[in-house]
N, CA, C and O of each residue as an XYZ file, in Angstrom:
756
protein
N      68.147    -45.340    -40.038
C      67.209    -44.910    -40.988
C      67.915    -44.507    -42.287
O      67.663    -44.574    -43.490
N      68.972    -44.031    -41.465
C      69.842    -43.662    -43.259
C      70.144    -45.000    -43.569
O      69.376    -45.258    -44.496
N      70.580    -45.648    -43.415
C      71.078    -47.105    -43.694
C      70.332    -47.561    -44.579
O      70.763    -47.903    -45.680
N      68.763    -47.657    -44.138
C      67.589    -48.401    -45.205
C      67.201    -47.230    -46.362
O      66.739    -47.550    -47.457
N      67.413    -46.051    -46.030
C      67.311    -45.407    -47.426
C      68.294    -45.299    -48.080
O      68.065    -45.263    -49.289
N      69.674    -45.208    -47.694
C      70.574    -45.723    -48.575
C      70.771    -47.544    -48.952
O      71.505    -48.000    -49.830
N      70.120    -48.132    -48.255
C      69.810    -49.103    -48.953
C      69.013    -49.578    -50.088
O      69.142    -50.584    -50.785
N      68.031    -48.480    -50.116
C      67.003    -48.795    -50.979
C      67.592    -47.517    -52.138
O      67.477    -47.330    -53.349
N      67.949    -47.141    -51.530
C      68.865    -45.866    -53.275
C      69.731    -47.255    -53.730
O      69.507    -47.340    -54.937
N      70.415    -48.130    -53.429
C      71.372    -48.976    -54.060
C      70.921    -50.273    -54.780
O      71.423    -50.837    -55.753
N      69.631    -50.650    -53.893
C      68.781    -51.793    -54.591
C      68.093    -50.689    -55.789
O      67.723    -51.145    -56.871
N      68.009    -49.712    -55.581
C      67.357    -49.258    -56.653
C      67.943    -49.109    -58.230
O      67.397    -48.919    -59.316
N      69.360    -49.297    -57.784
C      70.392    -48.976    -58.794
C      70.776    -50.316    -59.058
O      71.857    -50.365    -59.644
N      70.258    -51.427    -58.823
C      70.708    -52.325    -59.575
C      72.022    -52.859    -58.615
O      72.795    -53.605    -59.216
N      72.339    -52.574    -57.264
C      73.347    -53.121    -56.224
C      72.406    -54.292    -55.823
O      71.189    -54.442    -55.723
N      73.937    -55.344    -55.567
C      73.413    -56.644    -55.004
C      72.403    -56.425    -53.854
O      72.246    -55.293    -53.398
N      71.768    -57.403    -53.415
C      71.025    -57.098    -52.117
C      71.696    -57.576    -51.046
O      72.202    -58.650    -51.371
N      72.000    -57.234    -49.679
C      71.857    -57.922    -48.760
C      71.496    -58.054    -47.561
O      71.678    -57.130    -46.768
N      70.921    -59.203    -47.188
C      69.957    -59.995    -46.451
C      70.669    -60.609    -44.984
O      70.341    -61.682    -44.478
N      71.520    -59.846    -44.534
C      71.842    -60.357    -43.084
C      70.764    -59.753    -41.818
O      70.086    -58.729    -41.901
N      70.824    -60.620    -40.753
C      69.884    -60.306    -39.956
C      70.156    -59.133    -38.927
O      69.295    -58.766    -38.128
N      71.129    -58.702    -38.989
C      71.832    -57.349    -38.824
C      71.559    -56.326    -39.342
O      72.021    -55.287    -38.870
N      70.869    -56.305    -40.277
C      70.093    -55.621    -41.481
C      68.796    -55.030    -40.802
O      68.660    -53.808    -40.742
N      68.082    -55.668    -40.420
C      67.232    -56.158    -39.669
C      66.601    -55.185    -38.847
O      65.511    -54.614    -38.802
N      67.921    -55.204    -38.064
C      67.640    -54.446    -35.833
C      68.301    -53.344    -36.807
O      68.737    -53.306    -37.958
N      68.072    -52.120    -35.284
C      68.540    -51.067    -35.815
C      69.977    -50.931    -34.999
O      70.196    -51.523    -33.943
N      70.841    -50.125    -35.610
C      72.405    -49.831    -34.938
C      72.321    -49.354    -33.725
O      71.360    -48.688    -33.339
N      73.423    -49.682    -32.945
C      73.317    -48.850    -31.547
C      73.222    -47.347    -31.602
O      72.400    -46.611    -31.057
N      74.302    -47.037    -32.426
C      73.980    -45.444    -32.747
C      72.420    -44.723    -32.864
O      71.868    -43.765    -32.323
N      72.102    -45.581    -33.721
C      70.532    -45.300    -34.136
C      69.756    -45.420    -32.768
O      68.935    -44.597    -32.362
N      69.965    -46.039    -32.420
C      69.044    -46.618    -31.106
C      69.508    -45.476    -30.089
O      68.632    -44.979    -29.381
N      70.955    -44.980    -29.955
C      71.428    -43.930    -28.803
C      70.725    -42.548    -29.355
O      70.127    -41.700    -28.692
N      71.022    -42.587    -31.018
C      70.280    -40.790    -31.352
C      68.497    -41.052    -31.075
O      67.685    -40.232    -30.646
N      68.269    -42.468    -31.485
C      66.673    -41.681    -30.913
C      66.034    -42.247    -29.514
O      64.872    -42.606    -29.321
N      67.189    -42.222    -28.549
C      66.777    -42.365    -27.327
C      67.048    -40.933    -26.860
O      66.233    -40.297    -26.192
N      68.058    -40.531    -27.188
C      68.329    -39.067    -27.098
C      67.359    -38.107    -27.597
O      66.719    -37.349    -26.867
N      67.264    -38.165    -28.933
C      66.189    -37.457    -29.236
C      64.901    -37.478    -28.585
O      64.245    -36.442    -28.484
N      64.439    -38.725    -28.077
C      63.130    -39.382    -27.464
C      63.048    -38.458    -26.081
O      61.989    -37.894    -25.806
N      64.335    -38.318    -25.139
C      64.793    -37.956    -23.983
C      64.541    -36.344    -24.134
O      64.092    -35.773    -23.140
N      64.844    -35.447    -25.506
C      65.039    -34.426    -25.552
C      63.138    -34.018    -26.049
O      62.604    -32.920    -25.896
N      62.749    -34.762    -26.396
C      61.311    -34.162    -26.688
C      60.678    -34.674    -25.665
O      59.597    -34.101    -25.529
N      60.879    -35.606    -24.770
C      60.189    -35.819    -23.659
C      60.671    -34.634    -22.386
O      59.945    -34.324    -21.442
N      61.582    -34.278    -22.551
C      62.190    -33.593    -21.754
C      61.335    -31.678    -21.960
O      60.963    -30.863    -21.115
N      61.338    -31.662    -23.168
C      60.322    -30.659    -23.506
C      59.188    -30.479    -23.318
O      58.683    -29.434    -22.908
N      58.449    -31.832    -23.694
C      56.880    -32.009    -23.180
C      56.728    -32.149    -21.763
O      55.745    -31.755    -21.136
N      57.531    -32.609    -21.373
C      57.532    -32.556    -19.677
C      57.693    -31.069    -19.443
O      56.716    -30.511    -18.946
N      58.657    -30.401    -19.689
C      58.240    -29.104    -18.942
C      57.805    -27.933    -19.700
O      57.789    -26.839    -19.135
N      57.491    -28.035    -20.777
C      56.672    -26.855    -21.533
C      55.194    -27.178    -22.001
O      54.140    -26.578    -21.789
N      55.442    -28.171    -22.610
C      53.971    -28.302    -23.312
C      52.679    -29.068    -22.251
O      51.489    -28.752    -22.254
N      53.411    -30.256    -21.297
C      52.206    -30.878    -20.535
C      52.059    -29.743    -18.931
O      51.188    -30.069    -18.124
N      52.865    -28.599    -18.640
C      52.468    -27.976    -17.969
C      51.160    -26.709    -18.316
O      50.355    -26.058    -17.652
N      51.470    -26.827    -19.476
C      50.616    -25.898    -20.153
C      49.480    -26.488    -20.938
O      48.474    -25.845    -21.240
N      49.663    -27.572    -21.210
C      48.465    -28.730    -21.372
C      47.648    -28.564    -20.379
O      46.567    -28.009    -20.574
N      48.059    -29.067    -18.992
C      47.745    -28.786    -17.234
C      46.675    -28.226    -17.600
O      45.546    -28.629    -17.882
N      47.443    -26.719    -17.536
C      46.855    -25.409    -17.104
C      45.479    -24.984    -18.259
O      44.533    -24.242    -17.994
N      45.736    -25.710    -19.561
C      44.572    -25.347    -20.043
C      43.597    -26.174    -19.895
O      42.422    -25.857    -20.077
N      44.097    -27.635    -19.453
C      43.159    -28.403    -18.921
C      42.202    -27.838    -17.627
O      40.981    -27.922    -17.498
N      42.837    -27.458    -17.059
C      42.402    -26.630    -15.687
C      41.416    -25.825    -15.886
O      40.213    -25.909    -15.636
N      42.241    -24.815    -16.500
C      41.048    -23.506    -17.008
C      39.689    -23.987    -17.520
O      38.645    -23.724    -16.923
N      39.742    -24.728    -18.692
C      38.834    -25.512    -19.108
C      37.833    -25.683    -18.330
O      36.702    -25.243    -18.543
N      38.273    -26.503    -17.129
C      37.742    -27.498    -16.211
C      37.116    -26.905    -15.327
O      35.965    -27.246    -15.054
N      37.961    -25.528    -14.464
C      37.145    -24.556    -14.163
C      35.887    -23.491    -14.683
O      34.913    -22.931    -14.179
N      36.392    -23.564    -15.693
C      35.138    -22.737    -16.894
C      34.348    -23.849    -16.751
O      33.942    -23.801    -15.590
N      34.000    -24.616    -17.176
C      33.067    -25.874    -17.283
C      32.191    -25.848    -15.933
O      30.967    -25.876    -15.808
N      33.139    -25.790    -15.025
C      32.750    -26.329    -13.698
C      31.730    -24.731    -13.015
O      30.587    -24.809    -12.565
N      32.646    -23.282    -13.140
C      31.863    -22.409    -13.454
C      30.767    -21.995    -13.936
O      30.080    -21.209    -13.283
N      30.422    -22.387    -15.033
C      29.202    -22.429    -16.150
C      28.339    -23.196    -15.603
O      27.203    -22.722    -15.621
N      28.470    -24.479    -14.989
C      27.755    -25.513    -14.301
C      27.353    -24.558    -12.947
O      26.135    -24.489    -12.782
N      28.004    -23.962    -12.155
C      27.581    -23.384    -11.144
C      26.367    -22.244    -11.423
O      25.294    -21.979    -10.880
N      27.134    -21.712    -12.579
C      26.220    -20.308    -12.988
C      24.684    -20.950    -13.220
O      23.630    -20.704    -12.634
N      25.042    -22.016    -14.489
C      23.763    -22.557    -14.761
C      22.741    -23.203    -13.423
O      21.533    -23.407    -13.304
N      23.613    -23.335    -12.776
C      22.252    -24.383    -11.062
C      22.288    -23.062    -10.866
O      21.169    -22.618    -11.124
N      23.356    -21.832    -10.386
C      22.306    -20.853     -9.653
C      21.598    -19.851    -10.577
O      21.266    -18.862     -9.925
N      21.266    -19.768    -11.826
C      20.438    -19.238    -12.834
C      19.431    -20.431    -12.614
O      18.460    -20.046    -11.964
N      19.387    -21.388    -12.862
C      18.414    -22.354    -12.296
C      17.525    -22.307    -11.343
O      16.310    -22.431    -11.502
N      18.226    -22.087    -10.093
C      17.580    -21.704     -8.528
C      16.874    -20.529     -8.939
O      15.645    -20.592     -8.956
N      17.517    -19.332     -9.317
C      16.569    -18.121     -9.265
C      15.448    -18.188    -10.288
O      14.297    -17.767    -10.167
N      16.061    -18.855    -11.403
C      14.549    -18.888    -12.351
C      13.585    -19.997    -11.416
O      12.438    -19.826    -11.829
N      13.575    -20.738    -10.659
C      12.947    -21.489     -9.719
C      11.959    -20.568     -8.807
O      10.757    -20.778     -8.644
N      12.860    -19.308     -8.146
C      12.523    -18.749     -7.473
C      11.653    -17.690     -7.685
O      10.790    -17.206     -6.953
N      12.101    -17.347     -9.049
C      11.516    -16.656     -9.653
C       9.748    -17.180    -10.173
O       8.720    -16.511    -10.277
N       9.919    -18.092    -10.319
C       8.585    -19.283    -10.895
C       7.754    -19.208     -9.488
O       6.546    -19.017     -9.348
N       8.714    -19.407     -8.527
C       7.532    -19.552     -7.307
C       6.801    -18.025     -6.811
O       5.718    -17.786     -6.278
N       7.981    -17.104     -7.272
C       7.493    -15.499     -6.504
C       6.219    -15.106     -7.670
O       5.299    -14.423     -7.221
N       6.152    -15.511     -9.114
C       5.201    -15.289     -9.805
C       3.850    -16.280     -9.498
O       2.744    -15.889     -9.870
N       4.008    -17.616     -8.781
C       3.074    -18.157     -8.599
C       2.422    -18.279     -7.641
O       1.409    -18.945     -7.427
N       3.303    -17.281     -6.712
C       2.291    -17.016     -5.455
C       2.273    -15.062     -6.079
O       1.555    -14.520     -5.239
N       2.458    -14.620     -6.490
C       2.077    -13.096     -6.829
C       0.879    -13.890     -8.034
O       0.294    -12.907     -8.486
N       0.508    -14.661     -8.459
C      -0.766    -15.158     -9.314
C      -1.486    -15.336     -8.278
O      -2.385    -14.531     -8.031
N      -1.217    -16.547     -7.363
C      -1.846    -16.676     -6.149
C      -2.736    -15.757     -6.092
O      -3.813    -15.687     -6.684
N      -2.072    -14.785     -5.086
C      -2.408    -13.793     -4.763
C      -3.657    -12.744     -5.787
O      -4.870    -12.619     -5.616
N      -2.951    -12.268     -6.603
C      -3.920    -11.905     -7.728
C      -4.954    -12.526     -7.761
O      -6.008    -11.893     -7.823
N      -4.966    -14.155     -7.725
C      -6.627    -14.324     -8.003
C      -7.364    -14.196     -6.675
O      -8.592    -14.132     -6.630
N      -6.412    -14.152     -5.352
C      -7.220    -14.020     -4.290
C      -7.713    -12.086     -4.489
O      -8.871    -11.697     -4.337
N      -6.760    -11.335     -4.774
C      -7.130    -10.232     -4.771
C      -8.647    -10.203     -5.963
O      -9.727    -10.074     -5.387
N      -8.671    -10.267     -6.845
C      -9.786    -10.628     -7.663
C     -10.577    -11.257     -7.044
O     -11.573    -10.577     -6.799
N     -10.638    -12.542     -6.549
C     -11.793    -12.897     -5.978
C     -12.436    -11.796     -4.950
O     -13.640    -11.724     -4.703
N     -11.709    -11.188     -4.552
C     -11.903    -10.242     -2.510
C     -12.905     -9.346     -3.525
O     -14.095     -9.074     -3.367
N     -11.855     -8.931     -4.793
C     -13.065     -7.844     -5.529
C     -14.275     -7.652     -6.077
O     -15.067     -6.715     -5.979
N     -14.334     -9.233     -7.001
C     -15.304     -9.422     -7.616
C     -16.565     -9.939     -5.842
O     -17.782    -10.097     -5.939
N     -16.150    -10.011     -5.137
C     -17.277    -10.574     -3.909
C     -17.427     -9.179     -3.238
O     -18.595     -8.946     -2.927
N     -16.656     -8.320     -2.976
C     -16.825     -6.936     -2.426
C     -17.880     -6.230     -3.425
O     -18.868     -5.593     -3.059
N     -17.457     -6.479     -4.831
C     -18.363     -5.841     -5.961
C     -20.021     -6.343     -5.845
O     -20.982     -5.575     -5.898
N     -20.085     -7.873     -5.669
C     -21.373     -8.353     -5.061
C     -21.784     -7.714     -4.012
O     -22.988     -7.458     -4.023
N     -21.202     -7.374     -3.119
C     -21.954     -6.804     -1.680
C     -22.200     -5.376     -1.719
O     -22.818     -4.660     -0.931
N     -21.558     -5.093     -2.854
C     -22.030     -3.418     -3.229
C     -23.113     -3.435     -3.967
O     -23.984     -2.631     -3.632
N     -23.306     -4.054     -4.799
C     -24.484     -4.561     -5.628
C     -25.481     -4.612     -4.917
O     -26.545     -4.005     -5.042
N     -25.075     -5.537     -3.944
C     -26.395     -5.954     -3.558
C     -26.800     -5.284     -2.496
O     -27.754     -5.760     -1.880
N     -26.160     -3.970     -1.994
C     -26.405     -3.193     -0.742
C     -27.016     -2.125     -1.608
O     -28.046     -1.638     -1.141
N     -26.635     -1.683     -2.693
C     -26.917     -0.521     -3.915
C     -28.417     -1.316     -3.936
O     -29.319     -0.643     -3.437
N     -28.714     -2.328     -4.321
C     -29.795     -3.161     -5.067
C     -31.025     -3.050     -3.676
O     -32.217     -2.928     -3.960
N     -30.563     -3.110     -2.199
C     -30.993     -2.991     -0.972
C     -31.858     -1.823     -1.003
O     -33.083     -1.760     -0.905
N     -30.431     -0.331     -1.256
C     -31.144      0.651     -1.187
C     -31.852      1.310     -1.736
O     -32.524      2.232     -1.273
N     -31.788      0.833     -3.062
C     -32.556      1.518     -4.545
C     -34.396      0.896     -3.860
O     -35.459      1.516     -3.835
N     -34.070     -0.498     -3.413
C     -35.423     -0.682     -3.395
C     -35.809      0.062     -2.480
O     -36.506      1.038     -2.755
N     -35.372     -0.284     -0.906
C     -36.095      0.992     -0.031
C     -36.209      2.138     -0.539
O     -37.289      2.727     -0.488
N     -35.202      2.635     -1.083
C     -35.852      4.534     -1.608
C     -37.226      4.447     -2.344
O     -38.112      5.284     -2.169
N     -37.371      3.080     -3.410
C     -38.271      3.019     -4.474
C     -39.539      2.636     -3.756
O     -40.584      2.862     -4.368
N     -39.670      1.750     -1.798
C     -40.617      1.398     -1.404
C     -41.247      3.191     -0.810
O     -42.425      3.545     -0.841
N     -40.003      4.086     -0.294
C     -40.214      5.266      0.441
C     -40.733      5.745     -0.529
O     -41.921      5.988     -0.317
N     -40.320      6.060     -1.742
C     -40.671      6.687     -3.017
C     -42.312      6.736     -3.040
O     -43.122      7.617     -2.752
N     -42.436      5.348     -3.530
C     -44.165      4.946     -3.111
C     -44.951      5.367     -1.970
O     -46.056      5.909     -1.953
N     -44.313      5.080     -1.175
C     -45.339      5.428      0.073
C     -45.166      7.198      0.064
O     -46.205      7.805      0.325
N     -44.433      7.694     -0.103
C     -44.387      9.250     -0.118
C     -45.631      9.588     -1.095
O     -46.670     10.095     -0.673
N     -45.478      9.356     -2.027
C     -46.868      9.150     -3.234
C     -48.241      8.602     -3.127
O     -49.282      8.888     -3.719
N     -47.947      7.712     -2.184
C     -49.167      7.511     -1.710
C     -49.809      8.242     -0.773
O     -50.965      8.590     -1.011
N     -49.188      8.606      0.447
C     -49.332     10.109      1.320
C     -49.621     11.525      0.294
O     -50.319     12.446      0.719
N     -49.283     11.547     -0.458
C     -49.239     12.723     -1.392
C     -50.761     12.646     -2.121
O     -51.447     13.667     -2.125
N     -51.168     11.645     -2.616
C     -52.003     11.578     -3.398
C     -53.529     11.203     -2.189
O     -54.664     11.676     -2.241
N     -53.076     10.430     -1.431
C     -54.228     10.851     -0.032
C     -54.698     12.326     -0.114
O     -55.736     12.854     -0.514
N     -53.575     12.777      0.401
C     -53.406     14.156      1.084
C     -54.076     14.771     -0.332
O     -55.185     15.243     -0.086
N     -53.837     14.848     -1.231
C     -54.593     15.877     -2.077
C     -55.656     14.913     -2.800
O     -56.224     15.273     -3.831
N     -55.861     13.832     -2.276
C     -57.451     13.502     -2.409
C     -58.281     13.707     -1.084
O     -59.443     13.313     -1.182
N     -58.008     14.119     -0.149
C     -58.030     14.875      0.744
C     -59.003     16.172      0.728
O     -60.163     16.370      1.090
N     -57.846     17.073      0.057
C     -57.876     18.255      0.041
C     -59.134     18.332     -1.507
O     -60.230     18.891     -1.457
N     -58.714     17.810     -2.402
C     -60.103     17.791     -3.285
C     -60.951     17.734     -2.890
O     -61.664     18.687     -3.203
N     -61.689     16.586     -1.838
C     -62.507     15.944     -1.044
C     -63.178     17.211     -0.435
O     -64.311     17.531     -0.794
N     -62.532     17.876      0.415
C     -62.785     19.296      1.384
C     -63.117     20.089      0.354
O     -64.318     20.356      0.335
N     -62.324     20.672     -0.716
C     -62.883     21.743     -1.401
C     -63.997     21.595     -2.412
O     -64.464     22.690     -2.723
N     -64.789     20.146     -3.262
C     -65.581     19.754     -3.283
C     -66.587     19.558     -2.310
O     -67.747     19.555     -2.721
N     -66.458     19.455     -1.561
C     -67.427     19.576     -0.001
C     -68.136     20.960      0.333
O     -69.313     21.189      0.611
N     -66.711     22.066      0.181
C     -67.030     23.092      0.739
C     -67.874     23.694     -0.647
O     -68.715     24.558     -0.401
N     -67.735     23.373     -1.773
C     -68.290     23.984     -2.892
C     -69.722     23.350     -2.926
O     -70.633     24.163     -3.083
N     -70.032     22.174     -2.818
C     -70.994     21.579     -2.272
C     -72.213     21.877     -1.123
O     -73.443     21.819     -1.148
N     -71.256     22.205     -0.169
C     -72.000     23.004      0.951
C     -72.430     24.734      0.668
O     -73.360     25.313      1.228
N     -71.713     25.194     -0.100
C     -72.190     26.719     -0.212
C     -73.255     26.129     -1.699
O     -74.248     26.692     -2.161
N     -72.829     25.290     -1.997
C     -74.044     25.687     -3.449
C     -75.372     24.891     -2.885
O     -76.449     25.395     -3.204
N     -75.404     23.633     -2.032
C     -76.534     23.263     -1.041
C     -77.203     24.298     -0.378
O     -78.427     24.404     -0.301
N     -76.085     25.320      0.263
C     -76.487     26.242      0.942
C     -77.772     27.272      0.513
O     -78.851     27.655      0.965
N     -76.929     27.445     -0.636
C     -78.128     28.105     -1.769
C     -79.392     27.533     -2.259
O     -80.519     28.028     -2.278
N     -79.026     26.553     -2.592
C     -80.363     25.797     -2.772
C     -81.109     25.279     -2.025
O     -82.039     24.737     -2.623
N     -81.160     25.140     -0.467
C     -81.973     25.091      0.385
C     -82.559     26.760      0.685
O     -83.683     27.210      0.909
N     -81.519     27.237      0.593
C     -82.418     28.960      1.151
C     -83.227     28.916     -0.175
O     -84.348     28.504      0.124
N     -83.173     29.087     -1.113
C     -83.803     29.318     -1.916
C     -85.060     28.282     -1.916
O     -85.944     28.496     -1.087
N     -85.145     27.564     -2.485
C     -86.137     26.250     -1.477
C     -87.100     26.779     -0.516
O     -88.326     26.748     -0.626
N     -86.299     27.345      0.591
C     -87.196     27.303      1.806
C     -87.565     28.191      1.543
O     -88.725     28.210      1.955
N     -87.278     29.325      0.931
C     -88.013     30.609      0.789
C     -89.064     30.525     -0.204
O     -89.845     31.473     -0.285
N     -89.190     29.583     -0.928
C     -90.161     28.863     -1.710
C     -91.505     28.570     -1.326
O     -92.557     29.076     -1.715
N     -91.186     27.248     -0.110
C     -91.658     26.695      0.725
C     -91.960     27.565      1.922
O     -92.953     27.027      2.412
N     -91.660     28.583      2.641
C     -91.932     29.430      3.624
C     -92.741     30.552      2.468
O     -93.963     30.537      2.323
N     -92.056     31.257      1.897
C     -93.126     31.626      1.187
C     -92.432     33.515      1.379
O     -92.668     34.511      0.696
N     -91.464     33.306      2.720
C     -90.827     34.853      2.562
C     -89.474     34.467      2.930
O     -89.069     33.305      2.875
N     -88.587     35.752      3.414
C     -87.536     35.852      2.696
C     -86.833     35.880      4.611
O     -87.330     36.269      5.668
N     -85.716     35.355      4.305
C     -85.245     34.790      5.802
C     -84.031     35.951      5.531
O     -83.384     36.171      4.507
N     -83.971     36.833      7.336
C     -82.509     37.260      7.762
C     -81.009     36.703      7.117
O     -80.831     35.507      6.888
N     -80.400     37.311      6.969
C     -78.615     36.450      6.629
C     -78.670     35.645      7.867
O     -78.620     34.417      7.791
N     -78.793     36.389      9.257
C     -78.633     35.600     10.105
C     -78.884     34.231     10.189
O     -77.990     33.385     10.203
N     -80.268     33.950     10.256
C     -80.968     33.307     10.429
C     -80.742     32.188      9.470
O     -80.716     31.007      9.814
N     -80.527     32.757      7.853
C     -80.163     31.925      7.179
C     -78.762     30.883      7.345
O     -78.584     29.702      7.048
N     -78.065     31.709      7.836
C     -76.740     31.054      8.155
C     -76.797     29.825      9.002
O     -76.180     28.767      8.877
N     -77.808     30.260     10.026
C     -77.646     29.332     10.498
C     -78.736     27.936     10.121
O     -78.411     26.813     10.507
N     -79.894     28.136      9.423
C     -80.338     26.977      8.928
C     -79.038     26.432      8.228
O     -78.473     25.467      8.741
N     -78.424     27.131      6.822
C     -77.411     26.025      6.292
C     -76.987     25.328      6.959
O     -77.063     24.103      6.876
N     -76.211     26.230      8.116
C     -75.292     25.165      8.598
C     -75.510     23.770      9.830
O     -74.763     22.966     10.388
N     -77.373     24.159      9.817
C     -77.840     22.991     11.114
C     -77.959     21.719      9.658
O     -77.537     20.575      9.828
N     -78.472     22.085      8.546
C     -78.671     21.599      7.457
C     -77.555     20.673      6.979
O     -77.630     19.447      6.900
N     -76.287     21.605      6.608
C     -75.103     21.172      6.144
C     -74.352     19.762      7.226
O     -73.788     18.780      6.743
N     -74.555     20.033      8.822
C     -74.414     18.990      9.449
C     -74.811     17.646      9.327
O     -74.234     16.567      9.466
N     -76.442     18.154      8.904
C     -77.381     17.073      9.644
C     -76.899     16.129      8.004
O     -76.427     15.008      8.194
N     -76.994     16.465      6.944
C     -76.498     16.133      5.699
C     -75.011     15.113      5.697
O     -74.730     14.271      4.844
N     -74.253     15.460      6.833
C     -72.991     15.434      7.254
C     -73.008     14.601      7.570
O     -72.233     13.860      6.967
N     -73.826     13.922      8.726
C     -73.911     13.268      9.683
C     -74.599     12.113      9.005
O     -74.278     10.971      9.337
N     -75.180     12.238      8.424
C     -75.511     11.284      7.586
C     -75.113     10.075      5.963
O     -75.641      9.095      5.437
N     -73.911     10.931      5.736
C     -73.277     10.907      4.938
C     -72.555      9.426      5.342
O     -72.919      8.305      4.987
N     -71.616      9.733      6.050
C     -70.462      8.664      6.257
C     -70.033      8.170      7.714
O     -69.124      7.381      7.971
N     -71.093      8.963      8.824
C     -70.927      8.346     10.334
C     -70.164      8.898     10.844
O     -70.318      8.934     12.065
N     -69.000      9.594     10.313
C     -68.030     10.303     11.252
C     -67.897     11.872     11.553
O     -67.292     12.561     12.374
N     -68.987     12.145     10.206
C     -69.180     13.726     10.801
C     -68.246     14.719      9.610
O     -67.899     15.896      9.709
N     -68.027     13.787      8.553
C     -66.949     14.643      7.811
C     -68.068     15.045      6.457
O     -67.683     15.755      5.528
């Protein structure tokens, strides 16, 4: 290599050229320093740099290969995870459904009993309003019968012409008040 740059410093200066084919190849020397040299950086890369090439190849390769593992089992659990939420949805809508149909049967047992209370309700009211058409019935009767009462004694004492015992009177009203009775409605009330 020195050879051709001192060759070319001398062509540069205006030195003859020359052109032998010896010129050419390179010297043995040349050829021994960079087989040597070749030997001495191979000799280096062989045991410093491609062991440690290796090893970061390795690491690398393991990290890679790591990350790949992490990622499938972050994978699996988000999987697992997907299925534990889609049966806890599942579930949820079965729980919702159980509720919203339990909520119907309360409804409609609430809706059951409101009416019976509301049929008892009625019929209590209707017993009630008997019963004190009833009781009107009787005390109109009995006001009826004492003011009849009167107006037949009085009447008969009209018509008789004198004046009748309490006794006696008592008891016309009340053969009176019967027979009135009895005629009324058949049952004597």
């Amino acid at each position: 290599m020195t050879a051709l740059i001192g060759a070319s410093f001398l062509a540069a200066e205006g030195a003859e050229e020359v052109s032998e084919a010896s010129d050419l190849y390179p010297h043995l020397t040349e050829l021994l320093v960079g087989a040597i040299a070749f030997a001495i950086v191979f000799a280096f890369m062989a045991k410093w740099v491609l062991p440690r090439l290796n090893q970061v190849l390795d690491e690398r390769r393991e990290k890679i290969q790591g990350e790949m593992e992490k990622a499938e089992a972050a994978h699996k659990d988000a999987q697992a995870e997907l299925d534990d939420y889609r049966s806890q949805l599942a579930g949820a809508r079965d729980e919702a459904n159980r509720i919203i149909e339990e909520s119907r049967r309360t409804a409609e047992q609430l809706r059951k009993d409101l009416q019976v209370k509301a049929e008892q309700d009625a019929a209590d009211l209707v017993v009630r309003a008997q019963e004190e058409i009833r009781a009107e019935r009787d005390r109109v009767f009995q006001e009826l019968k004492a003011s009849v009462g009167q107006l037949s004694v009085d009447l008969a004492g009209r018509v008789v012409g004198e004046s009748l015992d309490a006794k006696r009177h008592e008891k016309l009203v009340d053969d009176y008040i019967n027979e009135v009775a009895g005629l009324g409605n058949g049952d004597g009330k």
